[in-house]
C-alpha positions as CSV (number, residue, x, y, z in Angstrom):
1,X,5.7,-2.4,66.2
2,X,3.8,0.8,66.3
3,X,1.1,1.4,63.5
4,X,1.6,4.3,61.7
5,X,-0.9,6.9,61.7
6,X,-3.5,7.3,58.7
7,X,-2.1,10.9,57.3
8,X,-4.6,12.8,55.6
9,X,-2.9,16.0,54.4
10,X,-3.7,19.8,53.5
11,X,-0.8,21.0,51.2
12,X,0.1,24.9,50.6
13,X,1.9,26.4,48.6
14,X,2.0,28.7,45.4
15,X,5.7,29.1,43.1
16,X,7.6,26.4,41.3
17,X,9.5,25.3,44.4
18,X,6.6,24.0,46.1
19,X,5.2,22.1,43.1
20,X,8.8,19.6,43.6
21,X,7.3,19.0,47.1
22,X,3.9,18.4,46.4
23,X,4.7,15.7,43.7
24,X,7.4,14.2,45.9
25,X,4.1,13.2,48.2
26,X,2.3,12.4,45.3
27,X,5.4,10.0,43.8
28,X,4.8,8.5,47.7
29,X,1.4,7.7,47.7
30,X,0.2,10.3,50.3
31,X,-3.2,11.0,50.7
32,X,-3.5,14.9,49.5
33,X,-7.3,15.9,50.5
34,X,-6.6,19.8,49.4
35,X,-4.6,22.0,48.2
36,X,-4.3,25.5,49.3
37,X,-2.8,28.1,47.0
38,X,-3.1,32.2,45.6
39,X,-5.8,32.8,43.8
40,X,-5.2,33.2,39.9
41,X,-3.5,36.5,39.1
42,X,-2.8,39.2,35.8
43,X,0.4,38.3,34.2
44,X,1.9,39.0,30.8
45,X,1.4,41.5,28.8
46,X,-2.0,40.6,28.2
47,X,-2.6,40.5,31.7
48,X,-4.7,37.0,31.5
49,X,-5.6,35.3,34.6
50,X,-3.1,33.3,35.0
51,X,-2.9,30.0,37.8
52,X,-0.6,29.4,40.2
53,X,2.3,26.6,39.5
54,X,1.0,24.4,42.6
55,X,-3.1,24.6,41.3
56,X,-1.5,24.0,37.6
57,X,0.1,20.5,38.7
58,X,-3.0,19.9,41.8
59,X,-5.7,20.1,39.0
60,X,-3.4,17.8,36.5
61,X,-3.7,15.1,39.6
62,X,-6.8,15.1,40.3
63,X,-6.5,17.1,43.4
64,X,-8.7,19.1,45.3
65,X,-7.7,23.2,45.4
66,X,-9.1,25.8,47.0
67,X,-7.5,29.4,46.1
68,X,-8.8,32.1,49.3
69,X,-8.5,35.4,49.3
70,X,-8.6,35.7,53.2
71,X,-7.1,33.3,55.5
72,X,-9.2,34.4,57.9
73,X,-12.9,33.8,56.1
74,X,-15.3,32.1,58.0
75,X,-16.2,30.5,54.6
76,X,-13.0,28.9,54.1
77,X,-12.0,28.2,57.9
78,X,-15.3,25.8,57.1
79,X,-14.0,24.7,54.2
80,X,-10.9,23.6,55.9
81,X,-12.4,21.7,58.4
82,X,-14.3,19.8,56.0
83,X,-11.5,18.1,54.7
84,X,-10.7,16.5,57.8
85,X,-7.3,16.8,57.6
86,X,-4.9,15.8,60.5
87,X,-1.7,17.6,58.8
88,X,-0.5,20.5,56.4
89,X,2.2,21.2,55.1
90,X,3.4,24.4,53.9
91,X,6.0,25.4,51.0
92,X,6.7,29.3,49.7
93,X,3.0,30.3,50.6
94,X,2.1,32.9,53.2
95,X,1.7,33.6,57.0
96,X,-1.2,31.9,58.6
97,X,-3.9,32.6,60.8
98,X,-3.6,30.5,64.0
99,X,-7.2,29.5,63.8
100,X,-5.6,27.8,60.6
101,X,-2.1,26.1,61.7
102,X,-3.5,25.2,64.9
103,X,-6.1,23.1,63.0
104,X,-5.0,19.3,62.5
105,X,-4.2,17.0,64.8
106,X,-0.8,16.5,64.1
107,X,0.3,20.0,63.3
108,X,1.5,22.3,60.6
109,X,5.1,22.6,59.2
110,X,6.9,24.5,57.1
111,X,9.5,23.8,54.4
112,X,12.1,27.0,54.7
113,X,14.8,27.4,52.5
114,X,17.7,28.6,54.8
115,X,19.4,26.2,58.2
116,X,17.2,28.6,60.7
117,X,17.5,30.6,62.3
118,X,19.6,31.9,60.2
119,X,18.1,33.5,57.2
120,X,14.1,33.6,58.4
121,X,11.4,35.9,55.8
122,X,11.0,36.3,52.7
123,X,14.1,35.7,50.2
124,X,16.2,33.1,51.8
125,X,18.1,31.6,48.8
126,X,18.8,34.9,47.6
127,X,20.0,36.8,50.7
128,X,22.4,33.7,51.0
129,X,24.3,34.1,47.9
130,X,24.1,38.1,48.2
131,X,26.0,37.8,51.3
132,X,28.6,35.8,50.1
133,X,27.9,32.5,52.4
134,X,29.2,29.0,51.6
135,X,26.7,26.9,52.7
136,X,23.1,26.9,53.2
137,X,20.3,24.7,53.6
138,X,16.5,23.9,54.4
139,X,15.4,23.4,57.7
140,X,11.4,21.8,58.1
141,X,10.1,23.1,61.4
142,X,6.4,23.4,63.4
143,X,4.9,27.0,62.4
144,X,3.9,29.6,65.7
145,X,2.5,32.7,66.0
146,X,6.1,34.7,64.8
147,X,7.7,34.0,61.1
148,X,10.0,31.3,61.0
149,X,10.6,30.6,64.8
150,X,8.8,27.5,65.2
151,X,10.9,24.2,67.1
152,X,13.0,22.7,64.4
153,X,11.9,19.5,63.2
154,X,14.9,18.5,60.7
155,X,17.5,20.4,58.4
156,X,19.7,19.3,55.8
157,X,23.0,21.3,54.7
158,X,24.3,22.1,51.1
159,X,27.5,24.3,50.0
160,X,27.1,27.2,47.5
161,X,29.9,27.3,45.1
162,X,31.4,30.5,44.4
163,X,30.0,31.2,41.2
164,X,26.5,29.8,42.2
165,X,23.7,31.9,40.5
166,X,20.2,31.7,42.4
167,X,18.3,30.1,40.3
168,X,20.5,27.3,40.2
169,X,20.7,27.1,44.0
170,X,17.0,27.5,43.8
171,X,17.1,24.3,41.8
172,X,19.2,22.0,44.5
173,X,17.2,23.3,47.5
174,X,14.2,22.6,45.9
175,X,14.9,19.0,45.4
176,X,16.7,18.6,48.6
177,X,13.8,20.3,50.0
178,X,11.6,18.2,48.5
179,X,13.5,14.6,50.4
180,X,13.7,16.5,53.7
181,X,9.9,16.7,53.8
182,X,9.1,12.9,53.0
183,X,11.6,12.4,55.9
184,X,10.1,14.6,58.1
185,X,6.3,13.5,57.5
186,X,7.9,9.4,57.7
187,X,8.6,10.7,61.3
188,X,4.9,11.9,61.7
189,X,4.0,9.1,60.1
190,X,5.5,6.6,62.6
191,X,5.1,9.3,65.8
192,X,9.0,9.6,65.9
193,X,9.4,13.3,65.6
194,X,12.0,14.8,68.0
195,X,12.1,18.8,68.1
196,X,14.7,21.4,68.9
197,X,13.5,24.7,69.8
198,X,15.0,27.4,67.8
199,X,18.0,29.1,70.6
200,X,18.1,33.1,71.0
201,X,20.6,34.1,68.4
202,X,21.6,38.0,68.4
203,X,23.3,37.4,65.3
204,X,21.0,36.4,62.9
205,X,20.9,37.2,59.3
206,X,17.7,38.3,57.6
207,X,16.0,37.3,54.9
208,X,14.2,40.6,53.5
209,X,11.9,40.8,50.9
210,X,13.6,42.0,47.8
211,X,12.5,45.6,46.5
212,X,13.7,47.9,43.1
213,X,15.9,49.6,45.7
214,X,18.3,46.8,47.5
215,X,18.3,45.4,43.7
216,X,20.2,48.1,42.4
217,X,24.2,47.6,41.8
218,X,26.1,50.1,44.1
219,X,29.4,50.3,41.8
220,X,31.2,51.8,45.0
221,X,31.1,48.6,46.7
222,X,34.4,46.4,46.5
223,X,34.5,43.8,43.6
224,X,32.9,40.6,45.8
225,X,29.8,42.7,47.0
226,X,29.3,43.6,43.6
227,X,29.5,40.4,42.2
228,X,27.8,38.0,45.1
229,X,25.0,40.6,44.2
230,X,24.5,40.1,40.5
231,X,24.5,36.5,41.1
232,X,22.4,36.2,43.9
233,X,19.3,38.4,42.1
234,X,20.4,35.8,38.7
235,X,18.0,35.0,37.1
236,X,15.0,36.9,39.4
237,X,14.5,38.9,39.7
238,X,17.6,40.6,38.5
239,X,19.7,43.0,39.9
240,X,20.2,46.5,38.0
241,X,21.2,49.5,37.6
242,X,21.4,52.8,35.2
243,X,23.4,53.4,32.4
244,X,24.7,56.8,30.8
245,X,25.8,56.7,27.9
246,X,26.2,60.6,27.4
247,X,22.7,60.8,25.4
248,X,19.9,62.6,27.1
249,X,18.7,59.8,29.2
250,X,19.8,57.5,31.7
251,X,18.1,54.2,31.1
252,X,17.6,51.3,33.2
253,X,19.8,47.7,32.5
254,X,19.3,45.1,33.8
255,X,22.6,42.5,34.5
256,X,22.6,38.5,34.6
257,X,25.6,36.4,33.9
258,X,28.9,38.1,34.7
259,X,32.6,36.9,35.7
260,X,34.8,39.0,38.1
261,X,38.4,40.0,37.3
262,X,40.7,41.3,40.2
263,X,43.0,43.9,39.1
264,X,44.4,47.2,39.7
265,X,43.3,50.0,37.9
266,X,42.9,54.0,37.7
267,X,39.4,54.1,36.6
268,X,36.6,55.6,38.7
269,X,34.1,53.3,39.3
270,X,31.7,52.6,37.3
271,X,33.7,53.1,34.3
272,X,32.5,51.1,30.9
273,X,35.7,49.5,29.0
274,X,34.4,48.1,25.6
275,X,36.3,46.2,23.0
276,X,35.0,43.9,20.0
277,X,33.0,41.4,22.6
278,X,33.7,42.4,26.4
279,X,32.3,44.9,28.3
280,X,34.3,45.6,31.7
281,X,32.8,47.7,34.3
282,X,35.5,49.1,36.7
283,X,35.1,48.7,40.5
284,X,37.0,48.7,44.0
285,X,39.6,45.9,43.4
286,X,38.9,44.9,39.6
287,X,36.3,44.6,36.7
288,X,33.0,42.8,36.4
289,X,32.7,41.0,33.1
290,X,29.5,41.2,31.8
291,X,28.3,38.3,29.8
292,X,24.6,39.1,29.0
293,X,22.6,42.1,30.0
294,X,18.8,43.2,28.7
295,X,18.6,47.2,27.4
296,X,15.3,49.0,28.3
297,X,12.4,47.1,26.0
298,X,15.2,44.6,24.5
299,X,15.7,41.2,25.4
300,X,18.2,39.8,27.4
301,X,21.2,39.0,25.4
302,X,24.8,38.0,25.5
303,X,27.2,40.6,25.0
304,X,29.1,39.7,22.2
305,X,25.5,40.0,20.5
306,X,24.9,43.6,22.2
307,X,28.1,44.9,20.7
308,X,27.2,44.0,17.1
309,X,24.6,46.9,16.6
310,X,25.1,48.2,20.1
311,X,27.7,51.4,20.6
312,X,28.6,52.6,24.1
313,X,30.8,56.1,24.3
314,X,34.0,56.7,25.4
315,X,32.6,58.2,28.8
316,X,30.0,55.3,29.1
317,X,29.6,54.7,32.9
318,X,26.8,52.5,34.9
319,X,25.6,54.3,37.7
């Protein structure tokens, strides 16, 4: 029987969806000899430091974190090397030096949250659901010089139901994301890792990073665009739009749960139908329900709520 190799790991990562990971190798008795994550940052209205989610749950294990500013610092390429780590794993952190992945022994490899190649950058889990697919995934995979190309190490599928928000898709690829990276470092582990190079694909998807601008509700678009894009931007970062309501102003709204209705209708689109508690917005090939929507320096609220002290005119329209 083959002994398994002594891991010492380097983990990085930085949101919430990295923290499932690191504690997964925690919960498996992994030895963690540093964590790598963004410094702390203003946030709130206060604009306190605040710490990353990763450095939050390293420092409440005892774990060592270093937060750099530059990859590429000679100060922290030392303190890398000091840890003596033979792997590193990365979650939702940020494009590395090659003087960095190129590091341990036994490589560096990513957690992506998309079956690559489809779906490589930034917003993978979003861009998913925004495009109206039915099944997606996270693929683990050795990192190289380009974003998300490296040879594919393991992947793991999941459906996305049809009324699927991001967050909660967020939510299952974060745990099953979590499992497929305890399998994949077992397979380090033991020296049983078999990789398949990622094949030329001219139809690939992209990920993009998410902007104000590809945010924004296009109430020309036919009913499913419409609504695979509220959903997909649910809860974060939220996708939006402007409303006039024939007052001086058009303000800003920002959109979160909503049903779709396929009908036929005469309305131009954009069109606001109100009645005691629903509020319909017309578009190609029906209505989007809205359930809860956030007014400029309100919260977010459900509609039946907004209509009690909220009044829209008749020639209301979202634009």
């Amino acid at each position: 029987m083959t002994k398994k190799r002594d891991l010492r790991i380097v983990f990085m990562g930085t949101p919430d969806f990295a923290v499932a990971t690191l504690k997964a190798l925690i919960d498996h008795k992994y030895k963690v000899v540093g964590v790598i994550t963004a410094p702390d940052r203003p946030a709130g209205r206060g604009q306190k430091l605040r710490a990353s989610a990763v450095k939050e749950f390293a420092l409440e294990h005892n774990l060592n974190v270093l937060q750099p500013t530059n990859l590429k610092a000679e100060s922290f390429i030392e303190e890398l090397k000091a840890l003596h780590a033979n792997l590193q794993i990365i979650v939702a952190f940020r494009m590395l030096p090659k003087v960095v992945w190129q590091m341990p022994e036994y490589g560096t490899f990513n957690l992506h949250a998309s079956l690559l190649p489809q779906y490589r950058g930034a917003a993978p889990i979003h861009w998913a659901i925004i495009n109206g697919e039915t099944k997606t995934g996270v693929t683990t995979f050795f990192i190289d010089e380009k974003i998300d190309t490296g040879a594919i190490i393991q992947n793991q599928e999941t459906d996305i139901g049809n009324s699927t928000t991001v967050g909660e898709l967020h939510d299952e690829l974060m745990a099953i994301g979590s499992d497929l990276v305890i399998k994949t470092v077992k397979q380090i582990e033991n020296d049983s890792v078999t990789t398949t190079i990622q094949p030329p694909n001219d139809d690939l998807k992209t990920a993009y990073k998410l902007n104000r601008e590809n945010c924004k509700i296009d109430w020309s678009q036919p009913i499913d665009t419409i609504y695979n894009k509220i959903r997909g931007l649910n809860p974060f970062p939220t996708a939006w739009c402007y409303l006039d309501n024939n007052e001086k102003k058009q303000v800003s709204v920002k959109i979160y749960g909503v049903e779709k209705i396929k009908e036929d209708h005469d309305y131009e689109n954009g069109k606001l139908i109100t009645s005691k508690d629903e509020l319909k917005v017309a578009c190609q090939g029906g209505y989007i329900n809205i359930q809860e929507i956030q007014l400029p320096g309100k919260r977010k609220m459900d509609v039946k709520s907004l209509l009690n002290g909220f009044d829209f005119s008749e020639s209301a329209k979202l634009l």
